[in-house]
N, C-alpha and C positions, 0 to 999 in steps of 0.2 A: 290623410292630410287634415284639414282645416274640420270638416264634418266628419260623425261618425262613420258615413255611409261609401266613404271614400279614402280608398290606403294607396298611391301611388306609389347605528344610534349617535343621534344627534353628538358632533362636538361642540369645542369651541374657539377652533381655528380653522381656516383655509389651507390648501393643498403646500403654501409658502413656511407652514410651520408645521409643528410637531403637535398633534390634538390636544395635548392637555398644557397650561403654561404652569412657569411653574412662580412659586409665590415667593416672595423675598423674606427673607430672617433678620431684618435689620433690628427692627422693635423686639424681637426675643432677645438677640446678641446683645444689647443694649440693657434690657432688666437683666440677664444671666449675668453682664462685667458690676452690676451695682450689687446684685447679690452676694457676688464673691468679695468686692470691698468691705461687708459688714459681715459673713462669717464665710471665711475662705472653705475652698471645697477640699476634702477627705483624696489626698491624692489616693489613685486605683491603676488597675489596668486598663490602657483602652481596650474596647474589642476591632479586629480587623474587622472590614467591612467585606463582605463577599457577593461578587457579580456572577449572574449568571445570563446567558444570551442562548437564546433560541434566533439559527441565519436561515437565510435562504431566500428564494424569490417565486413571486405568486403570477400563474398563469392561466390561462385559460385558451382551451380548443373551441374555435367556431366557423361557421361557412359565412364563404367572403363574397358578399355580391359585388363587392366592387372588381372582384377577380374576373366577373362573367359570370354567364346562365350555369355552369358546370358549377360552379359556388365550392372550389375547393377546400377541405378543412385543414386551417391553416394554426398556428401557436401564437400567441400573442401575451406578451409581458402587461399585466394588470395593474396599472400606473398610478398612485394615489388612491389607494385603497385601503380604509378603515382595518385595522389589527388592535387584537385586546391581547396579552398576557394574560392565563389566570394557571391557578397552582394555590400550593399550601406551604405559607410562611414557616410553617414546623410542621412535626410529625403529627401531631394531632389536631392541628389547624384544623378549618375551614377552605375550604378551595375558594378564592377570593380574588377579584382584580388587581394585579398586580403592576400593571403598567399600560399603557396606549399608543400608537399612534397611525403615520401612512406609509402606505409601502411607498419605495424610492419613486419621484416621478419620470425617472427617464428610462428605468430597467425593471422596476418593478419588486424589487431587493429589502429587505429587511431586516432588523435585526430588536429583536425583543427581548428584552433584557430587563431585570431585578437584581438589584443592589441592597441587599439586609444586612444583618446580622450572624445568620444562617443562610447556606443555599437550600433554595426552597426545592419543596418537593412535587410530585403530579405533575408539572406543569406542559402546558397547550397554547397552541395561540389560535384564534377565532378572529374568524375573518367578515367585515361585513359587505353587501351591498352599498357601496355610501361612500361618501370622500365630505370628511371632517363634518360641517356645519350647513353644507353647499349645496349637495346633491344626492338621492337615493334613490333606489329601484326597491317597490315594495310587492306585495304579493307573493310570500312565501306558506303565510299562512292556510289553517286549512276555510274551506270557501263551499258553499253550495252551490249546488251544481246550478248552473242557471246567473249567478249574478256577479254583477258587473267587475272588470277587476279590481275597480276602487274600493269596493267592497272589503279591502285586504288591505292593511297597515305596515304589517311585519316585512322586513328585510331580511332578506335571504342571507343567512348563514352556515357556515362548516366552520369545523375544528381540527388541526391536526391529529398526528396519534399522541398518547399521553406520555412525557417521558418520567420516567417513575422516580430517578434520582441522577439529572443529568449532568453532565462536566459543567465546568465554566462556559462550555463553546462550545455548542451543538449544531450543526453543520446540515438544515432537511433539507438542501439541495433546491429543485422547481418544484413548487406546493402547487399541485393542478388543482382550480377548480372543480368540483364535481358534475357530471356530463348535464345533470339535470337543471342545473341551474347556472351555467354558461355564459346562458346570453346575459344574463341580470349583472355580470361583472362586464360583459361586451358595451351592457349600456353604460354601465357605469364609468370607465375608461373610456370609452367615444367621448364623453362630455365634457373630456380633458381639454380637447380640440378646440371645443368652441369659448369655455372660460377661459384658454391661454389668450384669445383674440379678442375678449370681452370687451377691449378699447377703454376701459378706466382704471386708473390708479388704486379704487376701492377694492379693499380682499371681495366685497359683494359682488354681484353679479353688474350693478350698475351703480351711477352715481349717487344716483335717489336715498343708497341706503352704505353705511361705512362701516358699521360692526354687528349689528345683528342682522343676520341677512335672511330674507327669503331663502328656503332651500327651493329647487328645484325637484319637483316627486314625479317618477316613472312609474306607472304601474304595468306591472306586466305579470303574464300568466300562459305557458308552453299553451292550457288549456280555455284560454280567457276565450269569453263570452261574445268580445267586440275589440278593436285595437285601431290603429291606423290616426288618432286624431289625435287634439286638444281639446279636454273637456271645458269649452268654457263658453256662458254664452257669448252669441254672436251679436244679438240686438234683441229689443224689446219684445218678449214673449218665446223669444227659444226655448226647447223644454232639455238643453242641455243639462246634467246632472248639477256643474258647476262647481267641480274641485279643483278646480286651474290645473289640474294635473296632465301630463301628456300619457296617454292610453295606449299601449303593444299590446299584441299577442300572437303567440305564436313563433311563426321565422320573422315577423317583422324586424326582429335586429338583427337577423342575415345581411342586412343594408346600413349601412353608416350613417348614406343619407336620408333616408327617413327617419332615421333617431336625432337626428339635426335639424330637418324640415320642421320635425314637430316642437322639440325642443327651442327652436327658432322663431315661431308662435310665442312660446311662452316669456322668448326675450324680447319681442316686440314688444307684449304686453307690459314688461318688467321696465322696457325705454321709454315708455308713455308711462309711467309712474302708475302702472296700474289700471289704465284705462285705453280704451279699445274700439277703433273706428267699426259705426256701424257695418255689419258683413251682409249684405243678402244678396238674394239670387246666385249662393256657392256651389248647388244643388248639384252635381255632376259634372264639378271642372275639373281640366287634363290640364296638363302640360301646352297641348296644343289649341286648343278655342277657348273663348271667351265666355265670361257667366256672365260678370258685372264690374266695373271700373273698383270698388273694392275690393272684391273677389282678385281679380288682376292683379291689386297693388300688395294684398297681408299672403295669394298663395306664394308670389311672386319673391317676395321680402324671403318670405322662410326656404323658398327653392335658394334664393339666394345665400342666405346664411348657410346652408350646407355644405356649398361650393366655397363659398370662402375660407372656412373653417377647417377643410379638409383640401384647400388648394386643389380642386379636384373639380373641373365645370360643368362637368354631367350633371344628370339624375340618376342615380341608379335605385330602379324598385328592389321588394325583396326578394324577387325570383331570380336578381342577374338582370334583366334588360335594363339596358340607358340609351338615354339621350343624350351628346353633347350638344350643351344651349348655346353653344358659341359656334358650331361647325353649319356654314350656310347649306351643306349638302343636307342633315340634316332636319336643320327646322326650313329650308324655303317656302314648302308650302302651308305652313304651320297660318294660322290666321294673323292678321294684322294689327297693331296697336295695343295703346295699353290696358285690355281688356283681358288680354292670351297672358297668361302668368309667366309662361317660357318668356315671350318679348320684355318682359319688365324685369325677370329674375336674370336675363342675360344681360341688359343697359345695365344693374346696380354693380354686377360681376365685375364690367370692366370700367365702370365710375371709379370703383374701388381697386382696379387691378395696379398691378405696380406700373404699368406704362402710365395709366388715366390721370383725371386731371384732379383727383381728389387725394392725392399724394400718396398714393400708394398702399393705402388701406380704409377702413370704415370708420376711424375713431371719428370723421368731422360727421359724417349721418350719424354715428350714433350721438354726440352732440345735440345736432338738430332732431333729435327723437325724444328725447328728456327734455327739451323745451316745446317743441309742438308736437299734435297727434294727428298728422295728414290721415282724410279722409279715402285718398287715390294719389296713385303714381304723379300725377298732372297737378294736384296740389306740392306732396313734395317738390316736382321739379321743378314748379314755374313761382310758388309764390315763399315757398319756404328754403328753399335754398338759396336764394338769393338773401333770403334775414339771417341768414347766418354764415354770408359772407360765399356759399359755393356758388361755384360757375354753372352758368344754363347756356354758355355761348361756346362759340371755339368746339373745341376736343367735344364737351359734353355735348353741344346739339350733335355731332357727328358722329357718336356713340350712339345717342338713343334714334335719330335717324335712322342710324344702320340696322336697329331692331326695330323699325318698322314704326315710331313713336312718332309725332311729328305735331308739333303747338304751334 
């Protein structure tokens, strides 16, 4: 989670476009008709233009804890993810990039394609860790043994097979991921979930920022050193590394919600504009007791972002075990107030659920999060929610009430 000690290539668009835009011919088309008015051109042949497409759809196997402890290995279509074209424009070419973009966000689907002069030859398409401008999973690279996975930049990539001279339409069917780097596309696709619910109209992740956005970096490594956090400090004198980066390793992406939890961190961070209520005393919190009233209200936020993201009100670790935070059987004996992360991650659950009184999802807290930077739960709910117009009465005292919260 929140402490290390504790696990419970770059585009220039978002998952809504196509990675590269493309640039208008108006001012050429414009000197080319004045050219021709002063010495017309040498009528010729055109040449046809010839397309070629490389289809298919990109997948990946991994074990599912949301399935249960047994963590069945299950198929899953990899959703907006980074593809390059590359091949040789002619026979003696250079093997060179040929075109860009995401696989389909709803199936995973693709189709890579160059349009020249000539059909080109060699070509492959390369797949990366990464969705456009927004998000990545790094640590592909090679790493000593010993350090940390931040340590490691490179994004995980594979390549098709090569096709040497292919039709107009080439048809490679499900392009699996390779076994070995799986989860790196599992993270990457989970964090579909939570940008689709980001709650702002900006392609970025949040208000704060509208075209060049923060990406999002995972670092992860099957062999990594440490995982389960956010690297970032927590308050004055943390000897956190300090890459804002969210830290896996291992089966840690067996779980959805931990790759949310933590990533969830990092959009709290992102809804405070960058800035981050003091954390202490997070020293060994659960789900079930209490460290510290901010401990309580940032593990809480991020339990809760999981759950929303993936409509889904558990916890689920990466072994397969959960808790449902809403089911009184059970957290009843869980501790009291807003100190327990479960009582605070379950009152935002159903503030925001579609029955509650905040209309049916997070957009108005994330609102009130880009304007202030609540210290603890009990700031948000009693002095900041009301300056931004939500309710502390009614439905909401009865919500946080019932998780044991009580001002």
């Amino acid at each position: 989670m929140l402490t290390r000690s504790q696990t419970p290539p770059a585009a220039a668009t978002g998952p809504a476009s196509t990675l590269t835009r493309r640039r208008t011919l108006a001012a050429a088309l414009a000197l080319g008709a004045g050219l021709a008015l002063a010495s017309p051109l040498t009528a010729g042949t055109a040449v046809a233009a010839s397309t070629t497409c490389l289809n298919g759809a990109l997948a990946y196997d991994h074990n599912d804890a949301e399935a249960g402890t047994h963590k069945p290995l299950v198929t899953q279509r990899a959703r907006n993810s980074n593809w390059e074209l590359w091949g040789r424009k002619t026979t003696a070419g250079q093997v060179e990039r040929l075109s860009s973009g995401l696989t389909n966000a709803t199936d995973g689907a693709f189709s890579a394609c160059h349009t020249g002069t000539t059909a080109p030859r060699d070509v492959h398409v390369r797949f990366f860790s990464s969705t456009g401008d927004l998000w990545r999973v790094v640590g592909a690279g090679t790493s000593k043994p010993g350090d940390p996975n931040w340590k490691n930049e490179t994004q995980y990539t594979f390549t098709t097979a090569t096709q040497s001279t292919p039709p107009s339409a080439t048809n490679l069917g499900t392009v699996k991921v390779p076994r070995s780097m799986q989860q790196a596309w599992k993270i990457t696709d989970t964090l579909n979930q939570l940008y689709w619910k980001r709650g702002t109209t900006s392609r970025c992740w949040t208000a704060h920022q509208t075209s060049t956005c923060d990406p999002l970096t995972v670092a992860w490594r099957q062999d990594g050193s440490s995982g389960g956090y956010w690297d970032h400090p927590s308050f004055p004198g943390d000897t956190s590394d300090g890459t804002d980066w969210v830290v896996l390793k291992a089966d840690d992406p067996d779980s959805k919600h931990l790759i949310l939890h933590e990533a969830g961190h990092w959009m709290q961070w992102q809804l405070h504009n960058k800035q981050w209520p003091p954390v202490y005393d997070c020293s060994g919190h659960s789900l079930d007791k209490g460290a510290s009233a901010a401990c309580g209200w940032t593990e809480g936020f991020a339990n809760a972002v999981a759950a929303y993201a993936l409509g889904d009100t558990r916890y689920v670790f990466s072994t397969g075990d959960s808790y449902d935070l809403l089911d009184q059987r059970v957290v009843g004996s869980w501790g009291k107030g807003d100190w327990v992360e479960g009582r605070v991650a379950a009152a935002l659950i159903e503030l925001w659920g579609p029955n509650g009184p905040d209309g049916g999802n997070w957009n108005r807290t994330v609102a009130l999060m880009n304007r202030y930077v609540s210290s603890d739960f009990k700031q948000y709910f009693t002095q900041h929610r009301p300056q931004t117009g939500l309710s502390t009465t009614g439905a909401a005292k009865t919500i946080i009430n019932r998780h044991t919260i009580v001002y």
